[in-house]
MARZA-207089 format. One record per residue: residue in one letter; x, y, z of N, C-alpha, C in turn. Coordinates in steps of 0.1 Angstrom, whole numbers, plus 2048, in hexadecimal, padded with zeros to 3 digits. Layout:
N
AXYZXYZXYZ;...
//
This chain:
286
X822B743C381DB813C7822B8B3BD;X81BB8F3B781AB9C3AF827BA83B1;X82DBB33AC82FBBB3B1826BC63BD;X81DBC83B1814BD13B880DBCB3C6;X80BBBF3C680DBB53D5813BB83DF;X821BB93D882CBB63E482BBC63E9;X827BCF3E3828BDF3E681DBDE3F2;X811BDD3EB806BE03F280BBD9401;X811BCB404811BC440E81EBCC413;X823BD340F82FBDB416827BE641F;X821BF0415819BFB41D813BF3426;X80DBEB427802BE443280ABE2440;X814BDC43C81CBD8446825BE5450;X828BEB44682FBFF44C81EC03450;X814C0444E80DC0A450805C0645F;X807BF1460803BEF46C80EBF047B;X81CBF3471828BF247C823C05481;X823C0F477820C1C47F816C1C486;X80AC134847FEC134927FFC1049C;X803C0249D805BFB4A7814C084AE;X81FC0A4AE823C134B4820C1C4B7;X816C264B280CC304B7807C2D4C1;X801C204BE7F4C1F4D07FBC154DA;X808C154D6812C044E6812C0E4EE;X80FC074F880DC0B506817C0B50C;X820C1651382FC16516827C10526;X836C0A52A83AC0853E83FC13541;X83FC1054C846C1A558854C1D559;X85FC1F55F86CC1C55A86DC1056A;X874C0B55F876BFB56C86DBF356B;X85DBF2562856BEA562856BE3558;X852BD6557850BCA54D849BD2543;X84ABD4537845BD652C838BD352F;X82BBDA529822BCC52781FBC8518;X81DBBC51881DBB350C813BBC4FC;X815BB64F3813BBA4EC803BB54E8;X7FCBC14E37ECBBD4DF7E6BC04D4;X7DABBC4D07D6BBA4C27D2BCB4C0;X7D5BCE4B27D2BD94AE7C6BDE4A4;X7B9BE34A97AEBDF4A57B5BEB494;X7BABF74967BCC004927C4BFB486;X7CDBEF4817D6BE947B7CDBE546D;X7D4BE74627CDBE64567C9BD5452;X7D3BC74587CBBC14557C7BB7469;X7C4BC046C7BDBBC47C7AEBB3473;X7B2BA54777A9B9D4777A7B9A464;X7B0B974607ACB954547AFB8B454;X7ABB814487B1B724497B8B7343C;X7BCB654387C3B5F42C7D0B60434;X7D8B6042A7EBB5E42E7F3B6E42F;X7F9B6D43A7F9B7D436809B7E441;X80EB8B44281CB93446816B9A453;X819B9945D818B9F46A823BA446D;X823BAE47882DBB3480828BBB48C;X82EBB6497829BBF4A383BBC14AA;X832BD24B883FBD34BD843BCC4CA;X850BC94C8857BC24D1855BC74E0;X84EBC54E884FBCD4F785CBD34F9;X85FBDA501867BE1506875BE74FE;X873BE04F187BBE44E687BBE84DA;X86DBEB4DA865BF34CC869BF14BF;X86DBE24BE875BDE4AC867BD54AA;X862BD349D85CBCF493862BC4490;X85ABBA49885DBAA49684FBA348C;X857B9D48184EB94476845B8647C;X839B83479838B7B479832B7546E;X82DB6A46A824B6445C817B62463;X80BB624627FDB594647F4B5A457;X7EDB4D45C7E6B484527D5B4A459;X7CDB4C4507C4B4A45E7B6B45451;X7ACB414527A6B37449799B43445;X796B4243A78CB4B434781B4943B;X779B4043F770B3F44676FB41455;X77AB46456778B4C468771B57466;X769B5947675FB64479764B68488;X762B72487769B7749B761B704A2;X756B694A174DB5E4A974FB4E4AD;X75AB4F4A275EB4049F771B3D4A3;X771B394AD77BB344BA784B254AB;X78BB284A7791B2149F79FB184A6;X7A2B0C4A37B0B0C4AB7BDB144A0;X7C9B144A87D5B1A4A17E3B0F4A7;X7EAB0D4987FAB06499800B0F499;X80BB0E4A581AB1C4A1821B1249C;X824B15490832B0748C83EB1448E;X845B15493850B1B49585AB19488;X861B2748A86AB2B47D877B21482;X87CB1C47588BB19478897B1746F;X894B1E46389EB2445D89EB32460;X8A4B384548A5B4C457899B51452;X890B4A45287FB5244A874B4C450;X869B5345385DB4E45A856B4B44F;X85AB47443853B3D43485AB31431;X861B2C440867B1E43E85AB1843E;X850B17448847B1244983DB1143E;X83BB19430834B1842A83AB1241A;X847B0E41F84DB0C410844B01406;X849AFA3FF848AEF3F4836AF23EF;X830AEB3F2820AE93F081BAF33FA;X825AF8401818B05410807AF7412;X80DAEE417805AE741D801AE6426;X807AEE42D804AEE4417F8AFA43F;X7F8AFF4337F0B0E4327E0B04429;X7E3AFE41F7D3AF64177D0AEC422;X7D6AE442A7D1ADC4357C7AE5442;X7CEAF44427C9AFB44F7BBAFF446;X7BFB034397B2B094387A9AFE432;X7A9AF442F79FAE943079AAE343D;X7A4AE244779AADF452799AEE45F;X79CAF645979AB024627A5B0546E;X7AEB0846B7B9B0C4797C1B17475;X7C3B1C47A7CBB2C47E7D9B2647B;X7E3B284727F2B2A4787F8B36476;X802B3447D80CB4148181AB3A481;X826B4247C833B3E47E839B4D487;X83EB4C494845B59498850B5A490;X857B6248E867B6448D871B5D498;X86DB5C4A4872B5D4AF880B674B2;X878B714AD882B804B288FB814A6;X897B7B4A88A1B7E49C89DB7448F;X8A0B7A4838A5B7147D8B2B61476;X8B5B644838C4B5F4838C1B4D482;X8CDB4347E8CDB3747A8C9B3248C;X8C4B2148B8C5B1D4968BDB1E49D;X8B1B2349E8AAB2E4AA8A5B234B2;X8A7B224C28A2B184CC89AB1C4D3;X896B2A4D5887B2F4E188CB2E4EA;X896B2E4F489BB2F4FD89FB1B503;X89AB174F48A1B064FE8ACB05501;X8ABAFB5098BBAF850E8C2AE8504;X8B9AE64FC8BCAD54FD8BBAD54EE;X8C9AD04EA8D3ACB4DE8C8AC34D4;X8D1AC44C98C8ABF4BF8D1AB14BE;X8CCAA54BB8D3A9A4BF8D8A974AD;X8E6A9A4AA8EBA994A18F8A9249F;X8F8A91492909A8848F90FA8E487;X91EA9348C922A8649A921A8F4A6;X91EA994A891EAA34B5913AA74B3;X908AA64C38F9AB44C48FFABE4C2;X8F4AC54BD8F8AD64BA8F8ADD4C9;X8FAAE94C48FCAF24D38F2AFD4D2;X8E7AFC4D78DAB014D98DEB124DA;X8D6B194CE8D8B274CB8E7B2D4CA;X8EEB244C48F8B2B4BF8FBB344B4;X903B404BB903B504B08F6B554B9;X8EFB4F4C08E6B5C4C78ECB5F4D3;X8E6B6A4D98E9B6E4EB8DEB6C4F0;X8E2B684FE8D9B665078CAB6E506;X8CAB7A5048BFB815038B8B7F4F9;X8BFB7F4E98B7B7B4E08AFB6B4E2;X8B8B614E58B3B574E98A5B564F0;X8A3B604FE898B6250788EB694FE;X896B724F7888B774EA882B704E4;X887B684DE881B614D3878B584DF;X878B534E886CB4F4EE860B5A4EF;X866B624F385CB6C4F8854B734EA;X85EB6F4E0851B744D684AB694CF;X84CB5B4CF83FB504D1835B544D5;X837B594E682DB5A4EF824B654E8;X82BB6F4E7828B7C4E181DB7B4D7;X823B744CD819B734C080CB6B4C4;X810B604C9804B554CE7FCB5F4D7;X802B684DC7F2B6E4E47ECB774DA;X7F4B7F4D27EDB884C57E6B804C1;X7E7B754BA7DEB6E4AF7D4B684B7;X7D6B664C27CAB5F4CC7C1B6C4D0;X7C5B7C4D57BBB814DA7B4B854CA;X7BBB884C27B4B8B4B47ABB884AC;X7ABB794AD7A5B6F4A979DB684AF;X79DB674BD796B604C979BB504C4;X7A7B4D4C77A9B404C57A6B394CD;X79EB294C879DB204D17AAB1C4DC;X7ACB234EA7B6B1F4F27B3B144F3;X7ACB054F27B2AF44F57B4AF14EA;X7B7AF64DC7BBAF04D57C8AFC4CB;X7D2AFD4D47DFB024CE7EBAF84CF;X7EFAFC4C17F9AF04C2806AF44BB;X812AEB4C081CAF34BC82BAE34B6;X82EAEF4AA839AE74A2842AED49F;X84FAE14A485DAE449D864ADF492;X86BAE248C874ADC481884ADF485;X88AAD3482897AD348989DADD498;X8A6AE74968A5AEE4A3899AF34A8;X891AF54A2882AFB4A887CAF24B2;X87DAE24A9877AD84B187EADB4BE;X885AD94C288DADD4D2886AE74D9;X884AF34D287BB004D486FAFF4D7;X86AAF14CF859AEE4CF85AAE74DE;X865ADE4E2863AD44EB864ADF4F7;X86EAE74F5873AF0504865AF4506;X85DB004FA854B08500847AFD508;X847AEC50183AAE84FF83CAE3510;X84AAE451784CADF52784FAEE52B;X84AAF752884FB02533841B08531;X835B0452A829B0D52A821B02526;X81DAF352D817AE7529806AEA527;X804AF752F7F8AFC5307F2B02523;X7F9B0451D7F4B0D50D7F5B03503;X7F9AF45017F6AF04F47F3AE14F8;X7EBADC4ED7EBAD54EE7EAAC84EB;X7F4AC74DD7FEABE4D980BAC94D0;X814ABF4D0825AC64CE828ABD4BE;X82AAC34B782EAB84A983DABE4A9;X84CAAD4AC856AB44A385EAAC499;X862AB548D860AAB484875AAB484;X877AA347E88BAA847E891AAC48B;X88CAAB494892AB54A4894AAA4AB;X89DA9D4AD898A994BA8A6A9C4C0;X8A5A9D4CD8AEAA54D98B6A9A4DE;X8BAAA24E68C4A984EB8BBA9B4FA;X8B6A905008A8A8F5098ADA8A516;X8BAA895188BDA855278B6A87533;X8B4A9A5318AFAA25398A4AA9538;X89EAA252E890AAA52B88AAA2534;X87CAAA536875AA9544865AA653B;X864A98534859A9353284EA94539;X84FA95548843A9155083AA9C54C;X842AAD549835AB554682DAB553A;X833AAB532829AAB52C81DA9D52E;X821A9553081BA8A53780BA9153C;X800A8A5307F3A8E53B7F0A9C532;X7FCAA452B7F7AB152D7FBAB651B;X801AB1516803AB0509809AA4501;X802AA44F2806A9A4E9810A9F4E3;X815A904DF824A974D5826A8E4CC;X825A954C0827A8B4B3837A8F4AA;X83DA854AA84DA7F4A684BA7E498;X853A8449284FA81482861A8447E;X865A7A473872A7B46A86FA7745E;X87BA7F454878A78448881A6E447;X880A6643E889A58437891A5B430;X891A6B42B89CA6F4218A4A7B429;X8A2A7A4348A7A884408BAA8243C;X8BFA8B4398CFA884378D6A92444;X8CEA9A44B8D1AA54568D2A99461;X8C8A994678CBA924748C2A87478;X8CAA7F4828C5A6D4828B5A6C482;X8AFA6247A8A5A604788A2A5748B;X8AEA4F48D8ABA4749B8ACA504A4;X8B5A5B4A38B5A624B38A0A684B4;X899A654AC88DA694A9886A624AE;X887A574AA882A494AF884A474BD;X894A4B4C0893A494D188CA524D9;X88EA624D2888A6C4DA877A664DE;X872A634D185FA5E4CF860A534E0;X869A4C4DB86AA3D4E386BA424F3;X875A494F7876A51505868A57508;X865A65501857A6550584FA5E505;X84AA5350083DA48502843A3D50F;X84FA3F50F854A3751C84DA3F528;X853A4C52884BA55536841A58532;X835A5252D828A4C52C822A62527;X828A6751E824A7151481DA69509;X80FA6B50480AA674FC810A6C4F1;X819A624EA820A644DD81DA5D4D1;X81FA644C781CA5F4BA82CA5F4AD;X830A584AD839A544A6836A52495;X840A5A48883BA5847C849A59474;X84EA5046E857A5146084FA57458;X858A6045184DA68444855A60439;X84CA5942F853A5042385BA5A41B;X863A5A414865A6640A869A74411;X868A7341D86AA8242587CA84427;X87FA96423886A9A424885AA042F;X896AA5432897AB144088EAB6443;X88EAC1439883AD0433875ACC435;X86FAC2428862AC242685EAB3429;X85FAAC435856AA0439850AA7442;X84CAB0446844AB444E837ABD445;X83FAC243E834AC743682FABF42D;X82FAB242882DAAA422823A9E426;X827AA6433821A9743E811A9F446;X811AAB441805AB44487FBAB244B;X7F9AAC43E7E8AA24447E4A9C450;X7F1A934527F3A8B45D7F0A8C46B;X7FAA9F4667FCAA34747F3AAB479;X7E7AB046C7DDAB34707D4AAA477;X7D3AA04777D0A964767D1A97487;X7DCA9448A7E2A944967DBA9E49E;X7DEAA849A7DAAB54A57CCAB44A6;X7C4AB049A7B3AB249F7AEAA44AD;X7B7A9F4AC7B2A964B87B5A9B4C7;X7BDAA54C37BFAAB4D57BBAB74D8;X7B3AB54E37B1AC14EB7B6AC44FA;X7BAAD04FB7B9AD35077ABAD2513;X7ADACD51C79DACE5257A0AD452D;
//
């Protein structure tokens, strides 16, 4: 990106953060926020290609980032599906690193993505899960360095974004789907059993949990979930992967299990895109 790029994409972004705060619709005192909505008034309202968003936070009027991609050939007539692959390092451009293949896969077969922030930028981010990343020689400890509240945020701005980019765009609702990468994968699993109604398949690639207490049956019947690791992952157990895949297809979750050949931590998921596109066009919500 150019200088003169990076400027122009600066003013755009100050220019759609002073709109959208001009027209947010305040609560009452003591009442729930109401949620945040598309801003026809915002300089790139409805634009496609890859681009810098920001909307405001309900009830706390901070200017939270997100990334979307959205495919040249969309028309406001045309109900497209959308992947949230969720952030999980400190930048909402983990998702597009090496080849940005999750971005030439969307726009050759047509899909919306989005990466939230999930509210802070901070290391670790779980969306409010509860359930450890199954590592050696100790699971991690789900959102640590966050507070409870930031933790509840960072869900709430998934939700958040996924309804922006859905009322904006008129996204196909049976076909949203949602991915993690390492702690996110946990994040992907929590949100994909606390809202089984909105997606419908879960990709996680490097995440598997420590599943004692995970409560497979909601997804059973109601979402797919595709298991992916790489062969060269030096972070965490390629088997705790294999068992997680294995438990779900046990409590009869329509599961898809994948070694990525050559796959790292980072990029066997991005490497593996095709695949997982692959994956997702076969499910729908009914």
């Amino acid at each position: 990106m150019t200088a003169q790029s990076k400027l122009m994409m600066a003013l755009l972004v100050m220019a759609s953060a002073m709109a959208t705060a001009a027209q947010a619709p305040q609560g009452g005192r003591g009442a729930a926020p109401p949620p945040p909505e598309p801003n026809p008034a915002a300089p790139l309202y409805r634009h496609t290609g890859e681009q810098y968003r920001i909307y405001n936070f309900p009830g706390t009027g901070e200017s939270i980032p997100y990334r979307l991609f959205v495919p040249t050939s969309w028309t406001p007539d045309r109900k497209l599906p959308m992947l949230v692959t969720l952030r999980a390092g400190n930048t909402v451009d983990g998702p597009y690193r090496a080849g940005n293949d999750l971005v030439k896969q969307a726009a050759q077969r047509g899909y919306i993505v989005v990466t939230p922030m999930g509210y802070r930028g901070l290391s670790q981010p779980y969306y409010g899960s509860r359930y450890p990343i199954a590592r050696v020689p100790a699971p991690s400890v789900p959102a640590a360095g966050w507070t409870p509240q930031e933790d509840e945020r960072a869900e709430q701005d998934v939700l958040h974004v996924m309804n922006l980019v859905t009322k904006e765009y008129n996204v196909d609702t049976s076909r949203v789907y949602l991915h993690g990468q390492n702690p996110s994968g946990s994040g992907a699993l929590h949100l994909a059993v606390k809202y089984p109604e909105r997606f419908a398949a879960v990709v996680v690639s490097s995440g598997p949990i420590v599943f004692d207490n995970y409560p497979f049956d909601r997804l059973k019947g109601n979402v797919a979930l595709m298991v992916i690791h790489g062969d060269q992952d030096t972070s965490n157990p390629i088997e705790a992967s294999q068992r997680m895949a294995a438990a779900a297809k046990a409590a009869g979750v329509e599961t898809v299990y994948a070694t990525v050949p050559g796959g790292t931590h980072l990029e066997a998921y991005l490497t593996y895109a095709s695949q997982i596109f692959d994956f997702l066009g076969q499910h729908r919500r009914k």
